[in-house]
C-alpha positions as CSV (number, residue, x, y, z in Angstrom):
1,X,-38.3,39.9,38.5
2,X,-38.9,38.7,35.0
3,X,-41.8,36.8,34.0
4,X,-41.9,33.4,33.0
5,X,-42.5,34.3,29.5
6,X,-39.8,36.3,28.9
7,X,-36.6,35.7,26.9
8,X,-33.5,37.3,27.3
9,X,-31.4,39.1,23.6
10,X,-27.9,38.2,23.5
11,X,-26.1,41.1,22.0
12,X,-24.6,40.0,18.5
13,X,-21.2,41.6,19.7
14,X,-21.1,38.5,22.3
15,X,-22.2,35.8,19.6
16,X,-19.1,37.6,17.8
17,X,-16.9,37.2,20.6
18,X,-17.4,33.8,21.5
19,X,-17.2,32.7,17.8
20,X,-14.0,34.8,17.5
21,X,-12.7,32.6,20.8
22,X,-12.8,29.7,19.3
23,X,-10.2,27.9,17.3
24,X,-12.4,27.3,14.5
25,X,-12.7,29.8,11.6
26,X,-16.2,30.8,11.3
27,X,-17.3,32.2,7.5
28,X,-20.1,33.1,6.0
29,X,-20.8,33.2,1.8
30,X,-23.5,35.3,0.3
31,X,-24.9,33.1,-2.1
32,X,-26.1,35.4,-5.0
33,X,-22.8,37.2,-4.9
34,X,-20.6,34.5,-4.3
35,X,-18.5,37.4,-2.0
36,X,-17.2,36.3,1.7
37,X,-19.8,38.4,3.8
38,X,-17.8,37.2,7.1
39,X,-14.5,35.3,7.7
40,X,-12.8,35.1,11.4
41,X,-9.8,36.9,12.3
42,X,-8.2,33.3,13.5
43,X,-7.5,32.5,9.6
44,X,-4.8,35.0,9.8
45,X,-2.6,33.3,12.4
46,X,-3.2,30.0,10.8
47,X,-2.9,30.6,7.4
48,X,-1.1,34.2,7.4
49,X,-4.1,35.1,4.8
50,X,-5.8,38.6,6.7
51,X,-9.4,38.4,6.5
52,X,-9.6,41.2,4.2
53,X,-8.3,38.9,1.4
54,X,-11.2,36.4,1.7
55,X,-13.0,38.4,-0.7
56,X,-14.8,35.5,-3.0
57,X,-15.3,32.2,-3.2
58,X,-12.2,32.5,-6.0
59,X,-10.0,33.5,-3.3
60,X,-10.9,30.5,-1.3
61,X,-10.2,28.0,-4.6
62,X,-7.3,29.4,-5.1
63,X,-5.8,29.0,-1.6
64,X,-6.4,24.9,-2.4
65,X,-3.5,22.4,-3.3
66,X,-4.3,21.7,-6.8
67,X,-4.4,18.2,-6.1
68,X,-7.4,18.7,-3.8
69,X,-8.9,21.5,-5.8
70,X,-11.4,20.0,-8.3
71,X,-12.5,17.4,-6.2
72,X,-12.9,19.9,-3.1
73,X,-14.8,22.7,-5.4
74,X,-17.0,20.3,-7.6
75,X,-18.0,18.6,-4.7
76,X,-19.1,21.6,-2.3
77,X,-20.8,23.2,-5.0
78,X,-22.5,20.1,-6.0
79,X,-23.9,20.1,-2.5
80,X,-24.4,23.1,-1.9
81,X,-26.8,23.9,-5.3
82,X,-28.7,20.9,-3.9
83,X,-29.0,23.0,-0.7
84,X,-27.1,19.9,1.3
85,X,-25.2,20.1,4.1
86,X,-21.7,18.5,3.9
87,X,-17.9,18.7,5.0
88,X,-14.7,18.7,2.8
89,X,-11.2,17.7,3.8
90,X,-8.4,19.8,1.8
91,X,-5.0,21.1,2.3
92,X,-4.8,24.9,2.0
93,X,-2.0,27.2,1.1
94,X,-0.2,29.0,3.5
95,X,1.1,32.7,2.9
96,X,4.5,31.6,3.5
97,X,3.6,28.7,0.5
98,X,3.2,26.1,3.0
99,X,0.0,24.4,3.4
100,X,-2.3,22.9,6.2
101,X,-4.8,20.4,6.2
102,X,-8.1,21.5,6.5
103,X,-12.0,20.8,7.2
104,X,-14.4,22.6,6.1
105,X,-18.2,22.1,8.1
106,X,-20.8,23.8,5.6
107,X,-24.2,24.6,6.7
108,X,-26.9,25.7,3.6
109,X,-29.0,28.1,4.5
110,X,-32.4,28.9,2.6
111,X,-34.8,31.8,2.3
112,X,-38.5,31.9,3.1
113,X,-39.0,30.4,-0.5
114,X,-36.3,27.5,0.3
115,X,-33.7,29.2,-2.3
116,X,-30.2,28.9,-1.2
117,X,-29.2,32.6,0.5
118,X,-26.0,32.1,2.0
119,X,-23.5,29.6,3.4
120,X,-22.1,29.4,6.5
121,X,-19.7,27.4,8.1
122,X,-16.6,26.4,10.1
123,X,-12.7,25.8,8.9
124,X,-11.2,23.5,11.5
125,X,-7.3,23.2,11.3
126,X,-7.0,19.4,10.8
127,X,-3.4,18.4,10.3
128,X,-2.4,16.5,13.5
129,X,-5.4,14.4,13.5
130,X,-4.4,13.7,9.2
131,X,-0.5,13.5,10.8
132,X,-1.8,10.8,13.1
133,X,-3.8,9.1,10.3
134,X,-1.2,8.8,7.9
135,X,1.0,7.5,10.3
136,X,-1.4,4.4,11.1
137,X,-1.7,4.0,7.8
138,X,2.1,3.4,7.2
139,X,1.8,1.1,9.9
140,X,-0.7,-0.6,8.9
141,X,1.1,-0.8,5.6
142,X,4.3,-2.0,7.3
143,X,2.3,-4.6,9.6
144,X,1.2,-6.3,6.4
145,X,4.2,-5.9,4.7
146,X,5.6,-8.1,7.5
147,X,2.9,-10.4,7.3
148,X,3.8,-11.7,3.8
149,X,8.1,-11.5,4.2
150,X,10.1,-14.1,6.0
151,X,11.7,-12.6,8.5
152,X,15.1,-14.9,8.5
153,X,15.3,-14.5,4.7
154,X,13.7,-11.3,4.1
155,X,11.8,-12.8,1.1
156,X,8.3,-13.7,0.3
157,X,7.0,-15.8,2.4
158,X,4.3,-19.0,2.1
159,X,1.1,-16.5,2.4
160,X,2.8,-14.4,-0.2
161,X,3.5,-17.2,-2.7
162,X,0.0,-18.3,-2.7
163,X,-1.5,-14.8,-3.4
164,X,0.8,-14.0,-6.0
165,X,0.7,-17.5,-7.7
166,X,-3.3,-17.1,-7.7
167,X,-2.8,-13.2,-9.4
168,X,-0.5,-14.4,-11.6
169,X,-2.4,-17.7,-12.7
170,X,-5.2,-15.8,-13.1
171,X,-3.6,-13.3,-15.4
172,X,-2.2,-16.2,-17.3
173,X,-5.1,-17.8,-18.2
174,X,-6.8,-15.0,-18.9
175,X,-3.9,-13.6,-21.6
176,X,-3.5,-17.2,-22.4
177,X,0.3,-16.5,-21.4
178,X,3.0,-19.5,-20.3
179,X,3.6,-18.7,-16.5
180,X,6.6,-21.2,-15.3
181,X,7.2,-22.1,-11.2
182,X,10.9,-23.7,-9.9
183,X,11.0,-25.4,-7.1
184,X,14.4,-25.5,-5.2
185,X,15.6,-27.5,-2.1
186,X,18.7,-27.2,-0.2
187,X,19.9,-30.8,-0.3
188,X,20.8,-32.3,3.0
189,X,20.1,-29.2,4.8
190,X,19.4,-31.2,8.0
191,X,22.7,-32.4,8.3
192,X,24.1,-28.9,7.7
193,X,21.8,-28.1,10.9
194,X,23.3,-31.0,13.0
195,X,27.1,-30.2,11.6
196,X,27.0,-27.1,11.8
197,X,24.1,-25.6,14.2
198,X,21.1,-24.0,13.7
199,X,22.4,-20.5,13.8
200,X,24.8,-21.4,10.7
201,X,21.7,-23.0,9.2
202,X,20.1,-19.9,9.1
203,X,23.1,-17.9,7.8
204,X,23.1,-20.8,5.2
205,X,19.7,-20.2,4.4
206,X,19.9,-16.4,3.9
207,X,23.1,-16.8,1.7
208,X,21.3,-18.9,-0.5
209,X,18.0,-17.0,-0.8
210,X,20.8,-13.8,-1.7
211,X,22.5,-15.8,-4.4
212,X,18.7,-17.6,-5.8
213,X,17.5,-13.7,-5.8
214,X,20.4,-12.4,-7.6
215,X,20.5,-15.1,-10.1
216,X,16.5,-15.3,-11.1
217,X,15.7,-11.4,-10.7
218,X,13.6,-10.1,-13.4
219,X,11.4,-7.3,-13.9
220,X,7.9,-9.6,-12.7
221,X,9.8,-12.4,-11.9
222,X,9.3,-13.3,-7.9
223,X,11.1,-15.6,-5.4
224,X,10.0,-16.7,-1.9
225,X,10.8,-19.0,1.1
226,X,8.4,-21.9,0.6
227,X,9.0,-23.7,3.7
228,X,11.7,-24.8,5.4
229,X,15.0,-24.7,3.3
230,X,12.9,-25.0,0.1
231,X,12.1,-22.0,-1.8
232,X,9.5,-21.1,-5.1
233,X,10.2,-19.1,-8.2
234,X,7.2,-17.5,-10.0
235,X,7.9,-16.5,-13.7
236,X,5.4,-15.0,-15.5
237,X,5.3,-14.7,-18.9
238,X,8.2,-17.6,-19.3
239,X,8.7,-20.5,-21.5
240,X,9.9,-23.6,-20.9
241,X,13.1,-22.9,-22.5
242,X,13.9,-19.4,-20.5
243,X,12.5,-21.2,-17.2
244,X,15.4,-24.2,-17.3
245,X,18.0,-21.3,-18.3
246,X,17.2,-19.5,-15.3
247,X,17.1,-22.6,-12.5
248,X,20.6,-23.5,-14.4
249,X,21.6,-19.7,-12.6
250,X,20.2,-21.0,-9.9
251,X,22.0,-23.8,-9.2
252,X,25.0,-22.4,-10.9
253,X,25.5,-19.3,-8.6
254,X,24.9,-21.7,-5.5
255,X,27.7,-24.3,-7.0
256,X,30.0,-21.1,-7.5
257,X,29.8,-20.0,-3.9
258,X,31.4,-23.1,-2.9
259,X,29.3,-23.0,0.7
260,X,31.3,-25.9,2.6
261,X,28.7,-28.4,3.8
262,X,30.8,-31.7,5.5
263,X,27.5,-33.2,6.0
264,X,26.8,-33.7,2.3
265,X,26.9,-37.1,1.0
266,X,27.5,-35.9,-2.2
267,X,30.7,-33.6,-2.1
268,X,32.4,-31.1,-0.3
269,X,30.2,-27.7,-0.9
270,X,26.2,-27.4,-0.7
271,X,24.2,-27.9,-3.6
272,X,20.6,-27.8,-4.0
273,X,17.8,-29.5,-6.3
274,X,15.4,-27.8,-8.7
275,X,12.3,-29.1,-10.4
276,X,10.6,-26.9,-13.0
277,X,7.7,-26.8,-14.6
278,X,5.9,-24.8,-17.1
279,X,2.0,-24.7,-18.4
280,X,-0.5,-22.0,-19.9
281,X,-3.3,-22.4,-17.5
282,X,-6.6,-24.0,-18.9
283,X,-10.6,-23.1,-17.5
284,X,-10.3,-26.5,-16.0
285,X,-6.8,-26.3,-14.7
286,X,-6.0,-24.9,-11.0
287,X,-2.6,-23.7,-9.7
288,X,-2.3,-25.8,-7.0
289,X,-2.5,-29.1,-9.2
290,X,0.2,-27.3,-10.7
291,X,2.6,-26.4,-7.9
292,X,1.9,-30.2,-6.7
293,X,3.4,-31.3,-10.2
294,X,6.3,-29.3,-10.0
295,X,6.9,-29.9,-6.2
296,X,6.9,-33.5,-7.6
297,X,9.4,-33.2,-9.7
298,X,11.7,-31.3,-7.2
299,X,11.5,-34.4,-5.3
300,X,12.1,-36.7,-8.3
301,X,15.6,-34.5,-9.0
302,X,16.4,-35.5,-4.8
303,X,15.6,-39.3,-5.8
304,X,17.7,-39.2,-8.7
305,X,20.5,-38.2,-6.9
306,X,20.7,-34.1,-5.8
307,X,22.5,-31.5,-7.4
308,X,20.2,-31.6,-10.6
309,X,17.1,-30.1,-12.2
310,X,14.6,-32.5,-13.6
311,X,12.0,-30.6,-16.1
312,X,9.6,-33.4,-16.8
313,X,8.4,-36.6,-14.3
């Protein structure tokens, strides 16, 4: 029986073995020589690359997407001349010209004088797990897409608005650019709902967003459901002039679809009212003072009647 004190060799053909088991790729780099002194057999099934072809560090670089390739390269040499320890995420190229996304675990190792001597380190194959990722982030993506659409429309909605007016105020100022905002309301929209039903309404409402987005679509221009049966158009970069032309299309292309609507008391079709204002933002001016003014003079174009646009109170 042993003594206490003694320790037991594993035989370097077992370390071998079990590294060789694994689904890892063990390497090892000779630092002076920049020459793969070990790579596992593994790489071979994954990558169709025989471990005889892992000759230098060149052969590795080469076998990176060149979109990855001088970030991955800059980055673990960087790292490893500082003798730090690190990881790198890349996607490497198959034989077949196919590639796979990989991890690389590096480990610096130093002589007695605390020179870098060699690298070593594990490949792990990492695609599922980047699969998995990229499909939380397109859900993610779509999640907040549908925070900010209206789902009965499929426009902007309220949340929307409000970021985008803010961005594009902002910019406005800033360039010292006109930025123009219409306000349009659906008049008598309730009694539409009461003559018709709400599940008419809402096919009113998306027929009228279709026509209002056809009729003001622009290259920055941008249209959402405000609330209710009242919608916002944000045009940046328009003057007063161009802003009145296009809530004219507006309430042209409604008037030309000849939507019946019994309940009107002011004809046979639906119609809808527009205010419209335009301003090159100040340091002292907000945007919401400035959607107020316009909302107010949406409302002035319902007192004086419906059916009209009113571009000054």
């Amino acid at each position: 029986m042993a003594g206490s004190g003694s320790s037991t060799r594993i035989d370097p053909e077992v370390y071998k073995t079990l590294l060789e088991s694994t689904k890892a790729i063990p390497w090892k780099i000779d630092w002076s020589s920049m020459k793969f002194a070990y790579i596992g057999p593994q790489i071979e099934k994954l990558l169709g690359w025989t471990p005889e072809s892992w000759i230098t560090v060149q052969d590795w670089a080469e076998r990176i997407h060149p979109e990855d390739r001088e970030r991955v390269v800059s980055f673990c040499v960087a790292q490893s001349q500082a003798g730090v320890d690190h990881e790198a995420d890349y996607r490497a190229l198959t034989r077949d010209g196919g590639y796979v996304w990989m991890r690389d675990v590096v480990h610096v190792v130093r002589d007695e004088n605390l020179a870098v001597e060699a690298l070593v380190g594990f490949m792990f194959d990492i695609s599922e797990r980047k699969q998995n990722e990229e499909q939380l982030l397109g859900l993610q993506a779509e999640l907040q897409d549908l925070s900010f659409k209206d789902a009965l429309t499929g426009l902007a909605n309220r949340r929307r608005f409000d970021h985008v007016m803010e961005r594009e105020w902002t910019e406005a100022k800033a360039n010292r650019q006109p930025l123009s905002l219409v306000m349009i309301d659906i008049d008598y929209f309730k009694q539409y709902n009461d003559h018709y039903g709400h599940l008419q309404g809402d096919a009113c409402l998306k027929q009228v967003a279709d026509l209002l987005f056809s009729a003001s679509k622009g290259a920055h221009d941008f249209l959402a459901r405000f609330g209710g049966e009242e919608f916002a158009l944000v045009l940046p970069g328009t003057g007063s002039e161009p802003a009145r032309k296009i809530a004219w299309r507006c309430r042209d292309a409604v008037a030309r679809a000849r939507i019946a609507h019994a309940g009107s008391s002011i004809g046979e079709n639906l119609t809808i009212s527009l205010g419209v204002g335009t301003t090159t933002p100040k340091d002292d001016e907000d945007a919401m003072a400035f959607i107020d003014l316009v909302d107010r003079r949406l409302y002035l174009a319902k007192q004086q009647g419906r059916d009209r646009i009113v571009t000054e109170a």
